[in-house]
C-alpha positions in Angstrom: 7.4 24.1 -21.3 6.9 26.2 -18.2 7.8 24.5 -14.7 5.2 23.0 -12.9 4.3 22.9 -9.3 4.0 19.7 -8.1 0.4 19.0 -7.6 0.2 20.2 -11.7 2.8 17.6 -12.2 1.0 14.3 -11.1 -2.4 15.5 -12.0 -1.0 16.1 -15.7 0.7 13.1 -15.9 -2.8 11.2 -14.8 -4.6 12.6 -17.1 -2.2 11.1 -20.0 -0.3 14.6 -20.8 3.5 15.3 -21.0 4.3 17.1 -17.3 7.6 19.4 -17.4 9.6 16.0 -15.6 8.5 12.6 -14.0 6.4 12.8 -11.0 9.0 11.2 -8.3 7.7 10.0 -4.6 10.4 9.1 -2.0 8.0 9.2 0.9 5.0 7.2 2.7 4.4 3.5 3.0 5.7 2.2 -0.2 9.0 4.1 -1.2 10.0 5.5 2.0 14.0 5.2 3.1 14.7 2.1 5.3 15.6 2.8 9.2 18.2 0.9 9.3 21.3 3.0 11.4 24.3 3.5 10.4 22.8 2.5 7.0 19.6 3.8 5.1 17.9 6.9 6.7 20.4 7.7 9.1 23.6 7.2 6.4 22.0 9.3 3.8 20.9 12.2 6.7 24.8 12.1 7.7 26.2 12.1 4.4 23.9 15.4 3.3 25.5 16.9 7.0 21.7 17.0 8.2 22.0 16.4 12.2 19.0 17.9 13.6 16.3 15.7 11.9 13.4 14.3 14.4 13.6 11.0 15.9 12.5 8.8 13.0 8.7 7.7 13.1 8.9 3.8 11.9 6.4 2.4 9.6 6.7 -1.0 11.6 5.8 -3.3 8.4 9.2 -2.2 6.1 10.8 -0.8 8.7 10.6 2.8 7.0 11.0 6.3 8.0 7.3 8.2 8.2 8.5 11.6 8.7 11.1 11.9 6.4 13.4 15.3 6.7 11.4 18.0 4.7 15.0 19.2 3.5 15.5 15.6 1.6 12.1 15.7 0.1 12.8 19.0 -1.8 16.4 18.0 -2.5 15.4 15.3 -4.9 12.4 16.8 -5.8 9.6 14.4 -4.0 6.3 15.8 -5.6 4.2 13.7 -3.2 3.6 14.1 1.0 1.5 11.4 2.3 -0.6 11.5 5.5 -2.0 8.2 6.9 -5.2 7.3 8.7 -5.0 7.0 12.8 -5.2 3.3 14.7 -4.6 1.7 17.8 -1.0 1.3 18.7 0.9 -1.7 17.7 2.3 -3.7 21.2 5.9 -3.9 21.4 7.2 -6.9 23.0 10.2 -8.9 24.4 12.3 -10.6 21.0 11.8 -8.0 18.4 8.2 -8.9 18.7 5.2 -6.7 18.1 1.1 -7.3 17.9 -0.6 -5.2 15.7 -4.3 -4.4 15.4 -6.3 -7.6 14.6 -4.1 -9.7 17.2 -1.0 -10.5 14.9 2.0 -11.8 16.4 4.9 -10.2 13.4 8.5 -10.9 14.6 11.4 -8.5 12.8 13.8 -10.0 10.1 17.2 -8.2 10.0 16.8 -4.5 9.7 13.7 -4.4 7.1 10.5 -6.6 7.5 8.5 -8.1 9.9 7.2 -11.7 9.4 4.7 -14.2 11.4 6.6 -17.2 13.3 5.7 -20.2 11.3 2.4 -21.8 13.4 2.3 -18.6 14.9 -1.3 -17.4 12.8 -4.0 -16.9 15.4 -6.6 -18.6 13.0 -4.3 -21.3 11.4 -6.7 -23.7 12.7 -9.9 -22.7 12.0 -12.2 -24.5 10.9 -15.6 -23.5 10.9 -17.4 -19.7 10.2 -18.2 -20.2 13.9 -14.8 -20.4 14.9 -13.9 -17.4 12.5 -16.7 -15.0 14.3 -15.4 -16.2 17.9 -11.8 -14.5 17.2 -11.6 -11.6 19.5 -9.5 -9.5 18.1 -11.4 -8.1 14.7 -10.9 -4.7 14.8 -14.4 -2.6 15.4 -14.6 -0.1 12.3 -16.8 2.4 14.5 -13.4 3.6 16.5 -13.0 7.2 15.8 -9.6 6.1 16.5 -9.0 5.5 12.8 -9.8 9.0 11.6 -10.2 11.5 14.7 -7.8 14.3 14.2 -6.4 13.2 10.8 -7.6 15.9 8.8 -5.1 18.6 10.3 -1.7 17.6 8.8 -3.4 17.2 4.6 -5.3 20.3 5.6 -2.4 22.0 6.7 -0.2 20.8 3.3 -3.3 22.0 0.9 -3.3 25.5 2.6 0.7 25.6 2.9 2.1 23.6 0.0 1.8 23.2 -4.1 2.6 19.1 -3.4 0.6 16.2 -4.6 -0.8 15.0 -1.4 -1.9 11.5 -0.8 -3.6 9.6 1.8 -3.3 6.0 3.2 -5.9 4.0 5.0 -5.7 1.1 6.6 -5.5 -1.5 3.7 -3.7 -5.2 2.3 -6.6 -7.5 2.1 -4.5 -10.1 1.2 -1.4 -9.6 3.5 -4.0 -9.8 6.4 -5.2 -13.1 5.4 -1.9 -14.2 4.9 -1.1 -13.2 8.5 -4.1 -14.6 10.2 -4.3 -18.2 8.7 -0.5 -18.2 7.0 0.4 -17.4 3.7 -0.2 -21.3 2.4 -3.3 -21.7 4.0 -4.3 -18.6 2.4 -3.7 -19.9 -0.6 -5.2 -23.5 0.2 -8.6 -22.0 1.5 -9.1 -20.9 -2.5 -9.5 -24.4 -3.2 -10.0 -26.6 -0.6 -12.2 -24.4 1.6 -14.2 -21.6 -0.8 -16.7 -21.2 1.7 -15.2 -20.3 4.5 -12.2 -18.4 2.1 -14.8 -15.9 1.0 -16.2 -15.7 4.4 -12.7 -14.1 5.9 -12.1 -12.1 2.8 -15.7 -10.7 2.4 -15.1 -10.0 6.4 -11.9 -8.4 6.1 -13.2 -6.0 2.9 -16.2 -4.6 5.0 -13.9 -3.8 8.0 -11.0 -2.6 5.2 -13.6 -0.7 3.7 -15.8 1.0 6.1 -13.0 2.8 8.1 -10.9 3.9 5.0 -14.4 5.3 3.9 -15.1 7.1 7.2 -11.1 8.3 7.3 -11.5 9.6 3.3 -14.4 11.3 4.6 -12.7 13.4 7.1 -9.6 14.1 4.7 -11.2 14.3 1.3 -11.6 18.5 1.2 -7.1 18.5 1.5 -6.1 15.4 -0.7 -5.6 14.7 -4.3 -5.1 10.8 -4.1 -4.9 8.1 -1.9 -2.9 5.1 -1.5 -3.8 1.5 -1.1 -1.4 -1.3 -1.4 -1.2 -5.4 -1.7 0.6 -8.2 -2.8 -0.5 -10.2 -5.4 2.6 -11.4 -7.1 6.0 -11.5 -6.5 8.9 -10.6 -9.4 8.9 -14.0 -11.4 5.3 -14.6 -11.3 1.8 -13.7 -9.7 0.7 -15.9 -6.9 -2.1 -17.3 -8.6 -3.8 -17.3 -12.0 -5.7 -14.4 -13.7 -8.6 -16.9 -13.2 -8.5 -17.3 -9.5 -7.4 -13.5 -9.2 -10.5 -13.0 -11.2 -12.6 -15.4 -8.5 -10.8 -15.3 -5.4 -9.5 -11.7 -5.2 -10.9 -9.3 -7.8 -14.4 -9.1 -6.3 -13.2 -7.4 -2.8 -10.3 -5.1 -4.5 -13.7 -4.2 -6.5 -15.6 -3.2 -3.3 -12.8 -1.7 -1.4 -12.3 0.7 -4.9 -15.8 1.5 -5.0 -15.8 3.0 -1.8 -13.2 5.1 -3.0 -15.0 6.5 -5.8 -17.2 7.7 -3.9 -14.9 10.4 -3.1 -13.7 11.4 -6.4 -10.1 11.0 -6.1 -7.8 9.7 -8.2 -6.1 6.1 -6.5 -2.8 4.8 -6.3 -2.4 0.8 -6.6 1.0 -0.8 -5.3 1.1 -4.7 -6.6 4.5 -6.4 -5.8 4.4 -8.5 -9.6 6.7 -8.2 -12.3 6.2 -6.6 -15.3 4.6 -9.9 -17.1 2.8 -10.9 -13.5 1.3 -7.2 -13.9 0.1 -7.7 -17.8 -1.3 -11.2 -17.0 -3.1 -9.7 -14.1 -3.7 -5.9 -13.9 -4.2 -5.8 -17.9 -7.3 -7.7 -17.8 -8.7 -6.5 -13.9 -7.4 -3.3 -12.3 -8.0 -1.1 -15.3 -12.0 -2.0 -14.8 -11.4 -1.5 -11.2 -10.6 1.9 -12.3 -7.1 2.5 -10.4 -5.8 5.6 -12.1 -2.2 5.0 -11.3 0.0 1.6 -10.7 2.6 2.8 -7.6 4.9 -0.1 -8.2 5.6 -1.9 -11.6 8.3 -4.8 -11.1 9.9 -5.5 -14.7 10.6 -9.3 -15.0 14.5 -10.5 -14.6 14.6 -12.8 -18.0 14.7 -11.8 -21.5 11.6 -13.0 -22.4 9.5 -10.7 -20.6 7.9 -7.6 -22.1 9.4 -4.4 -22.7 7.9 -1.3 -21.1 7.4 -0.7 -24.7 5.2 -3.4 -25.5 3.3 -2.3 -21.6 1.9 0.1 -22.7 -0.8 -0.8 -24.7 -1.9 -3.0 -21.8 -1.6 0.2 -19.9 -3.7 3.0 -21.9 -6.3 3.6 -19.5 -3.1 3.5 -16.6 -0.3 5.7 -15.5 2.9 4.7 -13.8 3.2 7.5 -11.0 7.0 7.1 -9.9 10.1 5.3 -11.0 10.0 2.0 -12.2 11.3 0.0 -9.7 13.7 -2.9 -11.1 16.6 -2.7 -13.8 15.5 -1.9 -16.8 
């Protein structure tokens, strides 16, 4: 088999045909390195003798490096470079603190994640719709600051570069609720509170939605895919049944997909579950949501669990588009 650029690679491998190799991504929000000095980025960019790398730019959320050294990229072989949509700057504060765009107060955890201070959510106590639409700090999806100027770095990489190049809009429908009314009350409002659940959700999707459809718009001529990521499970189990996914979730992953479409290009789903969580779940939901690829596939810890083996009949119409990311 002849070698393969890399954008032949991935597209190969999504249209369920043998590529030359695995596509492999070590880059962009999901499965960038970890800034945490002398460790992670910095350890491996000293141990390859490379000194002259830029001042790492920090995804804030995992704590990983953006801009990643070119020269570590080709050396094992990434096939992907991401670009990612514009916003307003997150607000660093006193104690490791930081706000980001809808008002979040998010407090760092050691060298990796940032986390809410319990009691912390800014609508933990709301009650009412009315008290839901009087929070000041939903972010306007008419800001050109989401998408001015973000063409010129995929545009540059189409005209330059053979890679696979994905972008990443603002996204994790799920991870905001979580971080505006805390993760159980998330997970409360499902049952005890439908009304007002769907409210926030439905509200969250049509802000999600409408600026990652005006950013794919300006970038959709340069990119191949694009990335969207959220957590539904965790690796011993999903957080909820394939029911309530079915109920409570499903519908606005639907929406915020069918924007994509719109746009042709093939999508990238990242769902922290294990393997089983992912069968239960994806099996039966994201395939008619028509994700092309699953980013990250957790395999279960315990014996019991499936095999990749036995995945991938649950998988035909999917594609895993990097490593798998547990023991196997």
């Amino acid at each position: 088999m002849n070698q393969m650029t890399s954008r032949e690679r991935v597209l190969t491998a999504l249209s369920h045909e043998e590529p030359d190799r695995v596509p492999l991504d070590i880059s962009g929000i999901a499965a960038s390195l970890v800034n945490a000095p002398p460790y992670g980025y910095q350890g491996l960019c000293d141990y390859l003798g490379i000194t002259d790398y830029q001042e790492p730019e920090i995804i804030w959320l995992c704590n990983t490096v953006w801009n990643v050294d070119e020269r570590i990229l080709q050396r094992f072989h990434g096939d992907f470079r991401h670009t990612i949509s514009g916003g307003p700057p997150v607000e660093f504060l006193p104690d490791d603190m930081i706000r980001q765009d809808y008002g979040v107060l998010l407090k760092k955890q050691g060298p990796y994640f940032y986390s809410i201070p319990h009691f912390q959510e800014p609508l933990r106590n709301a009650e009412t719709i009315a008290d839901v639409e009087a929070y000041p700090r939903w972010p306007d999806p008419t800001n050109p600051v989401y998408w001015e100027g973000t063409a010129e770095e995929p545009k540059h990489l189409r005209e330059t570069t053979d890679y696979f190049i994905v972008a990443s809009p603002p996204a994790a429908l799920c991870h905001v609720y979580a971080w505006l009314r805390g993760f159980d009350t998330w997970l409360k409002d499902m049952k005890r509170n439908p009304k007002l659940y769907h409210h926030i959700m439905g509200k969250l999707t049509d802000i999600g939605s409408a600026i990652a459809g005006r950013y794919i718009q300006e970038v959709s001529p340069h990119i191949d895919g694009i990335f969207w990521g959220d957590d539904i499970g965790m690796q011993t189990n999903p957080f909820i049944s394939p029911h309530d996914y079915r109920t409570f979730v499903k519908p606005y992953f639907q929406k915020w997909s069918d924007t994509v479409k719109l746009f042709g290009k093939h999508r990238h789903w990242a769902a922290a579950a294990n393997l089983v969580a992912s069968l239960d779940v994806a099996s039966l939901n994201l395939s008619d949501a028509a994700y092309e690829s699953l980013r990250e596939i957790l395999p279960g810890e315990h014996p019991e669990h499936k095999t990749i083996g036995e995945a991938y009949e649950y998988f035909s119409r999917l594609v895993a588009s990097g490593e798998w990311t547990s023991n196997l």
